[in-house]
N, C-alpha and C positions, 0 to 999 in steps of 0.2 A: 713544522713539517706536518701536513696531513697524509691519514692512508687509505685506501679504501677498498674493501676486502670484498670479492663478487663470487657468489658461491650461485650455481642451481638448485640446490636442496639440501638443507641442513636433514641428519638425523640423528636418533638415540644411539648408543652404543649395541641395543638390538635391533638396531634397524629400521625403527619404526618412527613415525615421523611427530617432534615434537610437540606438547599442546603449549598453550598461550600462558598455564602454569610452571613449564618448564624452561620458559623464558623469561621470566621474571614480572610478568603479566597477572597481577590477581583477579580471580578470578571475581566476573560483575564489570569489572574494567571497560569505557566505551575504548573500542579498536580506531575505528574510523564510522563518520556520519556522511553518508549522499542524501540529497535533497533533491526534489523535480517541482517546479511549479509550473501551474498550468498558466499561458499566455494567452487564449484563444475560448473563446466561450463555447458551450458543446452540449448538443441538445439531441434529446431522442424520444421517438414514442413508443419502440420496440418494445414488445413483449419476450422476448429473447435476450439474452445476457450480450454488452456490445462492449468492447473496449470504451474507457472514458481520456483515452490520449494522455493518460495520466500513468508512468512509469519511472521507475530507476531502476539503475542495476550495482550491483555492486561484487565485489572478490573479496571473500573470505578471506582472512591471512591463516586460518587455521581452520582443521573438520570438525574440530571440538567448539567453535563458535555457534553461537548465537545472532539469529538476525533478530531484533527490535523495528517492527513494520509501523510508522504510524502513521496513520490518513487525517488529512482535515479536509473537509467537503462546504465548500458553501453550493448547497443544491437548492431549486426551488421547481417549484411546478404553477402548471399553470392547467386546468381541466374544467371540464362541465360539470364535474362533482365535485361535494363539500369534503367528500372523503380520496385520498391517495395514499397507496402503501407501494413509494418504490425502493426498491432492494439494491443491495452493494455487495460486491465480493473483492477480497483482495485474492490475491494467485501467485502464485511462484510459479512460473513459465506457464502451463497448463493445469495444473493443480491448483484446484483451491484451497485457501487455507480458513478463511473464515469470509463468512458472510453473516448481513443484517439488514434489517427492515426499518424503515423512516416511515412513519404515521405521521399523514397530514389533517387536521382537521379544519375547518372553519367554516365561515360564510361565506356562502357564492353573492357575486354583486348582482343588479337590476335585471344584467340579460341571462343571470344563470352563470356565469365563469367564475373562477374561482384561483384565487393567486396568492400563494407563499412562497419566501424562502426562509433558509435556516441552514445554519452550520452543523455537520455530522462531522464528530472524529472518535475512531476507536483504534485500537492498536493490536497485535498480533505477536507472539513471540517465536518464532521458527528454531530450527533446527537443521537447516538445509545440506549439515554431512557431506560441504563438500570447499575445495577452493579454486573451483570454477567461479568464472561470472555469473549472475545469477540474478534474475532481473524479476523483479515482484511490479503487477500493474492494478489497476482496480478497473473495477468491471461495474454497469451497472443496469436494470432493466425496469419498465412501466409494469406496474401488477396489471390481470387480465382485465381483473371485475370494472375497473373504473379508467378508461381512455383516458391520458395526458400525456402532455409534452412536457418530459424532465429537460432541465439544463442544469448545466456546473458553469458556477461562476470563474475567471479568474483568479487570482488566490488564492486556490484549491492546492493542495500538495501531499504528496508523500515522500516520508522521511525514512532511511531504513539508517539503522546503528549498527553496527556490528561488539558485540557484549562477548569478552575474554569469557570461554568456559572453561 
């Protein structure tokens, strides 16, 4: 025989609401992992920071959690300069939480254009304080000094973890 016990909200005997140590969770422990990959190629020449279609969201099972943000980018560009410095951020809803800068260097070909790409991934460790939904995206922008067309390849993703505090 099976049972299955449906509660709205577990809490302490003062009231307050259990962390992920108090349920037998140690603490480091991965919770749950979402993943988003990108399907669709996505290019921009904005000088302004623009959504890269590249998001998850995820619920906290506890406020004492940890989210673990990781990004892999294969980005490339394509400019009339040998030099590009375009930028990434990742965000929680409208907050940023970390941003970084990709240097491209090389040689332009016969007519002057100039083509690389390359994979960028760095990671983020949050503390988002809450067990709302909670949806981290990356963002990304063309530097002013040198005109190009970024794009993000397919493949591209981000991973968030949720880590027992």
């Amino acid at each position: 025989m099976t049972s299955i016990i449906k509660v709205d909200q577990i809490q302490l005997a003062d009231g307050t609401a259990p962390t992920a140590a108090d349920l037998g969770f140690a603490a480091g422990s991965v919770l749950q992992v979402v993943n988003a990959v990108t399907t669709t190629l996505f290019n921009t020449t904005s000088t302004s920071y623009v959504d890269m279609n590249l998001q998850a969201s995820i619920t906290p099972s506890f406020t004492s959690s940890k989210i673990l943000v990781v990004a892999n980018i294969n980005v490339g560009i394509y400019a009339s300069s040998y030099l590009a410095y375009p930028q990434f951020k990742i965000l929680r809803g409208s907050t940023t939480l970390s941003d970084t800068e990709r240097t491209f260097t090389g040689r332009a070909d016969s007519v002057g254009n100039f083509q690389q790409s390359a994979d960028l991934g760095w990671s983020y460790l949050d503390a988002p304080s809450t067990t709302s939904s909670t949806t981290y995206k990356l963002q990304m922008k063309n530097d002013i000094t040198y005109g190009a067309n970024l794009y993000v390849q397919d493949k591209s993703d981000i991973t968030l973890m949720e880590i027992a505090g």
